[in-house]
C-alpha positions in Angstrom: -9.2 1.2 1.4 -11.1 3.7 3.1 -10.8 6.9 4.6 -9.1 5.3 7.6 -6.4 5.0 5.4 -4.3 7.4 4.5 -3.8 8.4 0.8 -0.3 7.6 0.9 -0.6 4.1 2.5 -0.7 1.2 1.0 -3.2 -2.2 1.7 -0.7 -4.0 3.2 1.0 -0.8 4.9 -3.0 -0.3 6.3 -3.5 -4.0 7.3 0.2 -3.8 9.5 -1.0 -0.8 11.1 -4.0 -2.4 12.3 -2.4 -5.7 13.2 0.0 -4.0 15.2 -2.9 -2.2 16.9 -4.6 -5.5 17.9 -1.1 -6.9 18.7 -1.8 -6.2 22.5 -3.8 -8.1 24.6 -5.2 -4.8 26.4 -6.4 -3.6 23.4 -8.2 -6.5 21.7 -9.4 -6.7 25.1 -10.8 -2.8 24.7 -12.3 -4.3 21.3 -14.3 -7.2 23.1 -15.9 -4.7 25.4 -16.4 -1.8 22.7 -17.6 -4.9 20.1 -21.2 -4.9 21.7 -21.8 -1.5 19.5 -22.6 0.6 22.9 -20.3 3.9 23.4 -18.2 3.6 26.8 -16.2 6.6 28.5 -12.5 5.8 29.8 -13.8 6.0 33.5 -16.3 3.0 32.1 -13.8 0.8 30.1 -11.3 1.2 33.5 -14.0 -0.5 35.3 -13.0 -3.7 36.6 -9.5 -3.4 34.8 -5.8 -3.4 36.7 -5.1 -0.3 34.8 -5.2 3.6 35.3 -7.1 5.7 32.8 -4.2 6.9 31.7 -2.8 4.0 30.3 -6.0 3.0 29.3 -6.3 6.8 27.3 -3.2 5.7 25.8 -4.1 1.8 24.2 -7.3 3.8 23.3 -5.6 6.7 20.9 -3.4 3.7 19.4 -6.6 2.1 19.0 -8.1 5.4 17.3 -5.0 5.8 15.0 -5.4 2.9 13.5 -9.1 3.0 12.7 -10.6 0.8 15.0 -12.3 3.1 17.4 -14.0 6.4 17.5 -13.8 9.3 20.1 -16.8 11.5 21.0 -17.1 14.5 23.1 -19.8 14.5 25.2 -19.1 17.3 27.6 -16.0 16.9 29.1 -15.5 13.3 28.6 -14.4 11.7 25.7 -17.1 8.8 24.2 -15.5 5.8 22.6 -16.9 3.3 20.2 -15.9 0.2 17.7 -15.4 1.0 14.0 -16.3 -2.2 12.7 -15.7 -0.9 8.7 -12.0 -1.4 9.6 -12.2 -5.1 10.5 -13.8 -5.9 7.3 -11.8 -3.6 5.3 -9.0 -5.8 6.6 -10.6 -9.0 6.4 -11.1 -8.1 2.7 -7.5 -7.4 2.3 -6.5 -11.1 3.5 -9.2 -12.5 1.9 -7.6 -10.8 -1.4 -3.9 -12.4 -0.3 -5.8 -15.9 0.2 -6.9 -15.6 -2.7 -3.6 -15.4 -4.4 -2.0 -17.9 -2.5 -4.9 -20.2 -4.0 -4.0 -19.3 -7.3 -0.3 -19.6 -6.8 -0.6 -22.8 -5.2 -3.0 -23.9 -8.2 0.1 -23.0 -10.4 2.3 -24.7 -8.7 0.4 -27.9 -8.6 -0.2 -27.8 -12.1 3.0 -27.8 -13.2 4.1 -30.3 -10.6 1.5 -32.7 -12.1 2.8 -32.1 -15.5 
């Protein structure tokens, strides 16, 4: 893993983190409109959203804790933008676990058919 992850977690311990990040319709929702690779203030992503900036400030910093999102001052305001290296850095991890469960279930089928 990268430097989003810590040097005492683990790949699965990072991949949890993450997943529990994107476990929240608010935030994968924050991801959609980050995703288009343009920087966005909290005053921009509360734009057309049911929520205050603070809670938004707050599903932003879970966000950043987990590696998905980076913070910017530009003056007084904090810039925010999508860390795509995470996403992949997870997406390798489960293609590593798919890739196990292949070759268990490739086992398993051999010695069924034995």
């Amino acid at each position: 893993m990268s430097s989003n992850n810590t040097a005492h977690e683990t790949a699965p311990q990072f991949a949890a983190h993450v997943f529990a990040a994107l476990g929240d319709h608010t935030r994968l929702s924050l991801i959609e409109k980050l995703s288009d690779g343009q920087t966005r203030s909290i005053a921009g992503l509360s734009v057309d959203s049911h929520l205050t900036r603070q809670a938004i400030t707050k599903h932003l910093h879970i966000l950043e804790e987990a590696g998905l999102v980076i913070s910017t001052k530009v003056g007084r305001e904090s810039q925010f933008a999508f860390k795509p290296d995470t996403i992949e850095e997870v997406r390798a991890y489960l293609d590593s676990v798919s890739r196990q469960w292949d070759d268990a279930l490739s086992r398993l089928r051999a010695f069924v058919e034995r």
